[in-house]
Kinemage of the C-alpha trace (Angstrom):
@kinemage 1
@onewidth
@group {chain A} dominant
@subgroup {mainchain}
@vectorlist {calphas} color= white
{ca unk a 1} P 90.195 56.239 66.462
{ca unk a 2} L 87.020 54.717 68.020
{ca unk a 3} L 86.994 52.029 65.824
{ca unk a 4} L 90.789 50.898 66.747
{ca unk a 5} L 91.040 52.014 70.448
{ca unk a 6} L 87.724 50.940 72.868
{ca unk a 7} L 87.692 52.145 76.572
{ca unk a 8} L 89.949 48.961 77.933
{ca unk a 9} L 92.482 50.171 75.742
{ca unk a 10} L 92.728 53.886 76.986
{ca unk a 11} L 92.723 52.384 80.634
{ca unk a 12} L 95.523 49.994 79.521
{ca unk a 13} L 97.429 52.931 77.638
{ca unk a 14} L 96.453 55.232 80.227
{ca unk a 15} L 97.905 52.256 82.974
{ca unk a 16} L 101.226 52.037 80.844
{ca unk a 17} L 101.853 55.614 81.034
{ca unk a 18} L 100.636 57.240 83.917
{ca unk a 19} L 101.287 53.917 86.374
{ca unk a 20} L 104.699 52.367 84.840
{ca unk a 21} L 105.998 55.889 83.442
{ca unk a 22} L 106.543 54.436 79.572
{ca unk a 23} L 107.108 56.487 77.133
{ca unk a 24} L 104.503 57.347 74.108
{ca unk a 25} L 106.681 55.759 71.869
{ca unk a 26} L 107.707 52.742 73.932
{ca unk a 27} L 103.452 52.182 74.408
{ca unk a 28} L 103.036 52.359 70.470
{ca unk a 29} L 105.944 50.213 69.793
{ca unk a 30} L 104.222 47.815 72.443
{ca unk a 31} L 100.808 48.203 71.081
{ca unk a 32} L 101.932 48.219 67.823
{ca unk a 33} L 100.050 51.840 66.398
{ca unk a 34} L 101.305 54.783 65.691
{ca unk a 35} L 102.634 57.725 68.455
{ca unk a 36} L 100.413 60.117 67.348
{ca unk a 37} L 97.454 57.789 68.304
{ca unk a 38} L 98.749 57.503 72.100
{ca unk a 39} L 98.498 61.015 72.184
{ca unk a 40} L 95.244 61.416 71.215
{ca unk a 41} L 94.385 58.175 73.287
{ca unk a 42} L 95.650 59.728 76.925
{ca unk a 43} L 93.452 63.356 75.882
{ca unk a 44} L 91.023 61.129 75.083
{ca unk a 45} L 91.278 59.431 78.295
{ca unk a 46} L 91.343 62.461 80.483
{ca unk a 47} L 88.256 63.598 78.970
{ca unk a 48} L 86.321 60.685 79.373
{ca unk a 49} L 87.089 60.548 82.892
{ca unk a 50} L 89.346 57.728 83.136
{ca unk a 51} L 92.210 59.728 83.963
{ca unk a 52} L 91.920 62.485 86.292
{ca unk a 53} L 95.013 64.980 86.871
{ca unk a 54} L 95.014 66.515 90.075
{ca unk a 55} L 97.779 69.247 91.303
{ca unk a 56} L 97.966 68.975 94.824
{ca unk a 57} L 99.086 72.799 95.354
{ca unk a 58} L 97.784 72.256 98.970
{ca unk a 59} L 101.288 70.416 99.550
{ca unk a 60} L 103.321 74.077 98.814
{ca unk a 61} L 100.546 76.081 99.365
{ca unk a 62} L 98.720 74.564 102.410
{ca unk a 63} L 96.756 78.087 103.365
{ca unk a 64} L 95.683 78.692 99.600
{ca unk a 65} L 91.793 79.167 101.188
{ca unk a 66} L 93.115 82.150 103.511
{ca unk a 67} L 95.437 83.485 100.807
{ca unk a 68} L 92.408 83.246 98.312
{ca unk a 69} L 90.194 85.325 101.197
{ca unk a 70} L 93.168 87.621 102.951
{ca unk a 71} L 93.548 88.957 98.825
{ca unk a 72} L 89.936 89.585 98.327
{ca unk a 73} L 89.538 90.865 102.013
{ca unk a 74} L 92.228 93.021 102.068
{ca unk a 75} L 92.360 94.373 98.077
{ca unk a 76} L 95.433 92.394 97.123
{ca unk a 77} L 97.220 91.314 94.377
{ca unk a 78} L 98.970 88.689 96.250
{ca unk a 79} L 99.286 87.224 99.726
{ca unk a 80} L 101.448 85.080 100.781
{ca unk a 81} L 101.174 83.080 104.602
{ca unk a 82} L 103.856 81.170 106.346
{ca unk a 83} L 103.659 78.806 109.664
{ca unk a 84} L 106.527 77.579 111.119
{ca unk a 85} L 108.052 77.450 115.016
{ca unk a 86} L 110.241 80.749 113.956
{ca unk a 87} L 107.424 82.825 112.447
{ca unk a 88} L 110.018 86.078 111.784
{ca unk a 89} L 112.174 83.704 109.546
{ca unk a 90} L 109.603 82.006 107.822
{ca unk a 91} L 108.272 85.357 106.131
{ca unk a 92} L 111.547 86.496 105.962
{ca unk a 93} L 112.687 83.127 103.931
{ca unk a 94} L 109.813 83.520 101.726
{ca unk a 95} L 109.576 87.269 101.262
{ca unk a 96} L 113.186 86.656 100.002
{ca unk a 97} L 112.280 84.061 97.636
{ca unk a 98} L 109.718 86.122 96.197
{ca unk a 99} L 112.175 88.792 95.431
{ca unk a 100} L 114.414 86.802 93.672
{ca unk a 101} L 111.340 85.144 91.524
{ca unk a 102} L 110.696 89.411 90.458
{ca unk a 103} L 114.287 90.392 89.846
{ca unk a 104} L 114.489 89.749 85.658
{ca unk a 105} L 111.194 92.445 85.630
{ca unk a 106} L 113.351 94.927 87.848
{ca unk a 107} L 115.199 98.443 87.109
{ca unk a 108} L 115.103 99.815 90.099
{ca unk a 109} L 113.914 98.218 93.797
{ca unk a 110} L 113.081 100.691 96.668
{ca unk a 111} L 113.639 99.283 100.052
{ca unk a 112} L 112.606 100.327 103.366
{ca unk a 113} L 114.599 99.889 106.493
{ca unk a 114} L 113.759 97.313 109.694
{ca unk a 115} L 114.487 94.156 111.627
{ca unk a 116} L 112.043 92.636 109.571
{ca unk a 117} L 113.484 93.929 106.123
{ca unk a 118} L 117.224 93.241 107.424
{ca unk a 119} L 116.036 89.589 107.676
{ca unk a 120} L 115.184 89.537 104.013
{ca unk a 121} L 117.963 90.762 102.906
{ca unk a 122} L 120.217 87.904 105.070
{ca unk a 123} L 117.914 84.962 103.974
{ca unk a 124} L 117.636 86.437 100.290
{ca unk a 125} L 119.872 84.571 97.765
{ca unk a 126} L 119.310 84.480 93.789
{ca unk a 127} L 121.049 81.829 91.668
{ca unk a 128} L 122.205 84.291 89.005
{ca unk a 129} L 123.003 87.874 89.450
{ca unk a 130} L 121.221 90.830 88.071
{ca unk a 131} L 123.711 93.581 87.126
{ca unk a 132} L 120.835 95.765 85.789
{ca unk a 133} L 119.268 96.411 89.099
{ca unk a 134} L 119.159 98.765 91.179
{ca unk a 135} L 118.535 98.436 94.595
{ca unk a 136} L 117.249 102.064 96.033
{ca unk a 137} L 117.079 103.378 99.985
{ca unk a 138} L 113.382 104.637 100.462
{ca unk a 139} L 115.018 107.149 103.379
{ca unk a 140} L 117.500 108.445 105.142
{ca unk a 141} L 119.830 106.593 107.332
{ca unk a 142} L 119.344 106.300 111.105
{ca unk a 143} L 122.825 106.813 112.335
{ca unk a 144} L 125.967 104.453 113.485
{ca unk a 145} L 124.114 102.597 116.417
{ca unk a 146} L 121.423 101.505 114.319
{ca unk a 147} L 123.392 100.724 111.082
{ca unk a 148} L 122.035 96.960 110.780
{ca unk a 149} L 118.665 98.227 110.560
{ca unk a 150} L 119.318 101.041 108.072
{ca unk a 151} L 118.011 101.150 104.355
{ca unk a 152} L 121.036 101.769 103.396
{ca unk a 153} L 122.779 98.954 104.664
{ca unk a 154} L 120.493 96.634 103.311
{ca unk a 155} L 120.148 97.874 100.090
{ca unk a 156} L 124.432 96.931 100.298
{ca unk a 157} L 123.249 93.699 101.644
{ca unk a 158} L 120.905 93.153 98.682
{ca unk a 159} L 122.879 94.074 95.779
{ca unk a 160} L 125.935 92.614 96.763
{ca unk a 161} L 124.092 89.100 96.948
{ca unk a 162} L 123.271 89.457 93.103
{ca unk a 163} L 125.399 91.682 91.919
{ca unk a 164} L 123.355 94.501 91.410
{ca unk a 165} L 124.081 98.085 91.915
{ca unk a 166} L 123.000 100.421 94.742
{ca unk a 167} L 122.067 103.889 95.934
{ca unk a 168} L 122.180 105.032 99.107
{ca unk a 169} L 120.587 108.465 100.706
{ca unk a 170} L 123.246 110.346 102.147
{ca unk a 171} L 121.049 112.103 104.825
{ca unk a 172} L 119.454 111.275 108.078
{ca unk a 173} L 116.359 110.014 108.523
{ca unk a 174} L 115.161 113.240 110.250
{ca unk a 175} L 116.484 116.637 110.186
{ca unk a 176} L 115.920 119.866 112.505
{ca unk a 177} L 112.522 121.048 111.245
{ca unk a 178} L 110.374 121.215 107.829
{ca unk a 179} L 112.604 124.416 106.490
{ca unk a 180} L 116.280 122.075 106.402
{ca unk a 181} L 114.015 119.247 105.014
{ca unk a 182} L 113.040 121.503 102.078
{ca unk a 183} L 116.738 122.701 101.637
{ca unk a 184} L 118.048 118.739 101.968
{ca unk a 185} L 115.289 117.346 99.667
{ca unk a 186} L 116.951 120.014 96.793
{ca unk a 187} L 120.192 118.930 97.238
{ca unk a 188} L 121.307 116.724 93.904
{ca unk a 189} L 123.070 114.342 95.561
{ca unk a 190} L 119.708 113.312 97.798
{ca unk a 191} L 116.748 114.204 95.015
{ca unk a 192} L 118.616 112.297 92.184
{ca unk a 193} L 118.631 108.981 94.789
{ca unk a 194} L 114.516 110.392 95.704
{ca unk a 195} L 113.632 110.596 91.945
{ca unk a 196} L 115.215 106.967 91.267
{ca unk a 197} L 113.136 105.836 94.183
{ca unk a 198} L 109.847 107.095 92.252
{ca unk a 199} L 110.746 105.222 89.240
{ca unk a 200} L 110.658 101.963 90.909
{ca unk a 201} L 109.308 98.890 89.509
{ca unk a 202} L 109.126 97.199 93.417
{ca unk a 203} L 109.538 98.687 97.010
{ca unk a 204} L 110.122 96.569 99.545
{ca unk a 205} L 108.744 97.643 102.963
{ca unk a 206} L 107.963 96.580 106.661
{ca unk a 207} L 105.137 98.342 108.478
{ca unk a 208} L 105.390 99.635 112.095
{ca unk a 209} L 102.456 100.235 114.637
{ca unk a 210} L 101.219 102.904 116.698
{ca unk a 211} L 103.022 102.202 119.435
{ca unk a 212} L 106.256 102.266 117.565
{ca unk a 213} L 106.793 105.724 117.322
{ca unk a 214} L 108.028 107.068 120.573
{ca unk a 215} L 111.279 104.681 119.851
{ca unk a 216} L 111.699 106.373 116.984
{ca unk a 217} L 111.194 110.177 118.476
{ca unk a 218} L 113.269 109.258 121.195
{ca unk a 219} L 116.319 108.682 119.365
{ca unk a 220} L 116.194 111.907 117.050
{ca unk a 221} L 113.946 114.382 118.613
{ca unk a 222} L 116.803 115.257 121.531
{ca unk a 223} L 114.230 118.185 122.972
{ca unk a 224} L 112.070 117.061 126.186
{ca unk a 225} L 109.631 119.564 124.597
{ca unk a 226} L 109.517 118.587 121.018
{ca unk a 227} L 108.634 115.028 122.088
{ca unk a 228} L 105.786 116.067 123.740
{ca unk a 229} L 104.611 118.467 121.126
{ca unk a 230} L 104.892 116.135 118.360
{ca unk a 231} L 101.172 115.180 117.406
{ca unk a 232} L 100.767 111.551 118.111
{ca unk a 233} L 96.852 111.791 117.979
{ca unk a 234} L 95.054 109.700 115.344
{ca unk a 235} L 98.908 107.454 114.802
{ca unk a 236} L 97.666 104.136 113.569
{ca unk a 237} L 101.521 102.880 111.960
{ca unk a 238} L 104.120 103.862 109.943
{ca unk a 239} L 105.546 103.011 106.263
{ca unk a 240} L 108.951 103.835 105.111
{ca unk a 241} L 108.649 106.124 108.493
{ca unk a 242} L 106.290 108.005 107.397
{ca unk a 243} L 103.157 107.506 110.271
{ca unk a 244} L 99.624 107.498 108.531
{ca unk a 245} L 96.026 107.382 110.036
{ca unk a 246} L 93.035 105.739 110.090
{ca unk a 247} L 92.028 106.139 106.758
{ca unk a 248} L 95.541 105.715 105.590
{ca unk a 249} L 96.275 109.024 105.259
{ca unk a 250} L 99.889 110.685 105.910
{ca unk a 251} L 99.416 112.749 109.237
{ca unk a 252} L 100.631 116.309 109.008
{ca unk a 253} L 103.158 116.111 111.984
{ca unk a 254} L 106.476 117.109 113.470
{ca unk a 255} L 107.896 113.749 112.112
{ca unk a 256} L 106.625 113.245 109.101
{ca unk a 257} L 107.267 116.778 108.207
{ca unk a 258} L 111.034 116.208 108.971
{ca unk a 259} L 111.765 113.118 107.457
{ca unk a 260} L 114.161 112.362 104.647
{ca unk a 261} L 112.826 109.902 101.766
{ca unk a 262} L 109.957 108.723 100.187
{ca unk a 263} L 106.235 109.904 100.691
{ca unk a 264} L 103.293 107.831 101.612
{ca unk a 265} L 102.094 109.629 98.330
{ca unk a 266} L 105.445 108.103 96.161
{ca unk a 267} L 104.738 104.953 97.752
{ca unk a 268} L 101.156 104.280 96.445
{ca unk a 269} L 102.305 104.939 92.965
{ca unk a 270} L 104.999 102.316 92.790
{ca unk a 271} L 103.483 99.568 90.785
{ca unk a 272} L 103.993 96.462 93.457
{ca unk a 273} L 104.554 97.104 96.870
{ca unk a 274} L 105.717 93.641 99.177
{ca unk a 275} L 105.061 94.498 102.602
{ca unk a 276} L 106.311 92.037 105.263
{ca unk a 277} L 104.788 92.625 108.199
{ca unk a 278} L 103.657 89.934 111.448
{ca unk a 279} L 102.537 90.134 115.015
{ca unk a 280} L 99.332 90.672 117.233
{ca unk a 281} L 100.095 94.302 117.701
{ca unk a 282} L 100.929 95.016 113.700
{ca unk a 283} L 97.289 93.788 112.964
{ca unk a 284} L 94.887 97.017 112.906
{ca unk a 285} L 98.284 99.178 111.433
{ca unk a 286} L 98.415 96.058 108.478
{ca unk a 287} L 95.011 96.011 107.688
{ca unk a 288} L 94.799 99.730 107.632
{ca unk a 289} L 97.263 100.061 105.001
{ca unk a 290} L 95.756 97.553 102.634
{ca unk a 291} L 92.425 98.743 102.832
{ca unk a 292} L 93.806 101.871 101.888
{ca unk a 293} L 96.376 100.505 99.069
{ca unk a 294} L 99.439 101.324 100.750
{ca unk a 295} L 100.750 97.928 99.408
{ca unk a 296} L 100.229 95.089 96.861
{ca unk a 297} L 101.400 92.007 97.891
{ca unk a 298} L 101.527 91.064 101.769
{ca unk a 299} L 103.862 88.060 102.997
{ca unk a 300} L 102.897 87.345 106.944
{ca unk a 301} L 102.706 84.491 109.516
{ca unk a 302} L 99.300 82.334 109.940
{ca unk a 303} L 98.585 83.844 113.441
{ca unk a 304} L 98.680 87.576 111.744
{ca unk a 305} L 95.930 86.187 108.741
{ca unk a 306} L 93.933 84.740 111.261
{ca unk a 307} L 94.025 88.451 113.564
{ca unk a 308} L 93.270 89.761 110.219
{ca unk a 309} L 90.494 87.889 109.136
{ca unk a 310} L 88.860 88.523 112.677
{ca unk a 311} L 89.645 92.272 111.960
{ca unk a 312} L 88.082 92.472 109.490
{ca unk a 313} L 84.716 90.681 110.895
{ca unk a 314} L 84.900 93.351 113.924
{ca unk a 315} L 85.093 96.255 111.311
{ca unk a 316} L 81.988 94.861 109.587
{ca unk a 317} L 79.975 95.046 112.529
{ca unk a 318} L 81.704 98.073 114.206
């Protein structure tokens, strides 16, 4: 080929194709050689420099750098950042993208209640449907007055926007103390939706921080006493409602030994784990539960990576 085709010629072959979009064929009919030759001609081309392919992921990816440190940082598979005027709908948007991209790999897909996982579910729609899924509550519901919010309503949200199927955990969230947990969590109609919820391929989850949990005491603990009893101490967020510490760990409380639904323990042994989480005061609760692999994949705003990243510094030095 070096004998037929010099360097002006793979700059004018590489010009034809590259700069006036021709085809291979319409070059070698111009050219007069055969197709295979053009081929050969525009590898040839690349590799001597002459032509130099670039993918600009920056343009749909413009915080790849932080991504590429946030994932190494925080012992990710994947992180995902947003910026836009509405942070809360950004993620959301994208966190429901991301779902869709995972369904075809998907049995069964636990999700957690929220704001922030209710905004997923009304921003997530897939061009096909997926009859073979399964969309799974990770816990009990929380009652009439917070029915948007509820894992159960959004896992109706989700399937019904593919066509999937659902289960729902016919329970509340909390019960009366650890002994009607124990007699709940043997009932078939709530362990067969539990041991669906283990099996999952994907759990979708928000995360809650330390100051979050006197909303959620106040509303089901209906004792003055019990309230302040319950051990806040050492708090640092919650997943699925279940609060954890410091190190990650699930605290042995009034709560968490009340609650209806999935582990921390279940949680860490689901395969992928999307948390969407955002927010100044979410930051020492997020990076918590990553360092501690309470989640895979982490969709969040640009302000939260940046809190993280600075986290993260502070913990080095701390």
């Amino acid at each position: 080929m070096s004998k037929l085709i010099d360097d002006n010629m793979l700059i004018e072959i590489a010009h034809m194709y590259y700069d006036e979009h021709m085809t291979q064929q319409q070059i070698a009919k111009k050219i007069n050689i055969c197709r295979s030759l053009i081929s050969k001609s525009l590898s040839k081309a690349r590799e001597a420099g002459i032509v130099e392919v670039i993918v600009h992921s920056e343009i749909i990816r413009p915080y790849k750098d932080i991504e590429e440190r946030l994932k190494k940082i925080l012992k990710l598979k994947s992180v995902c950042i947003c910026n836009a005027d509405n942070q809360s709908e950004a993620i959301a948007k994208e966190a429901a993208k991301l779902l869709s991209s995972k369904l075809s790999r998907c049995k069964y897909i636990v999700v957690s209640g929220g704001e922030t996982i209710k905004s997923v579910a009304n921003h997530f729609s897939p061009a096909i449907n997926y009859p073979n899924v399964t969309f799974v509550a990770a816990n009990g519901g929380l009652g009439e007055t917070h029915w948007s919010t509820d894992a159960n309503n959004i896992c109706i949200t989700l399937a019904q926007k593919c066509g999937a199927q659902h289960l729902q955990m016919y329970a509340p969230v909390t019960v009366d103390s650890a002994e009607a947990k124990a007699v709940f969590s043997k009932q078939r109609f709530i362990k067969s939706v539990l041991d669906k919820a283990k099996q999952a391929d994907i759990a979708l989850v928000g995360i809650g921080n330390s100051l979050q949990w006197s909303n959620l005491e106040n509303i089901f603990f209906q004792d003055e006493k019990e309230i302040q009893s319950s051990d806040k101490n050492g708090v640092c967020g919650d997943m699925c409602y279940n609060y954890f510490d410091k190190n990650g760990e699930w605290i042995d409380c009034a709560w968490n030994n009340r609650i209806i639904g999935l582990h921390l323990d279940d949680i860490k042994k689901i395969p992928e784990v999307v948390c969407v989480a955002a927010g100044a005061q979410k930051t020492e609760s997020i990076y918590i539960a990553s360092q501690h692999h309470l989640f895979t994949t982490l969709v969040t705003d640009l302000d939260t990576a940046k809190n993280l990243l600075s986290y993260y510094t502070k913990d080095l030095f701390d």
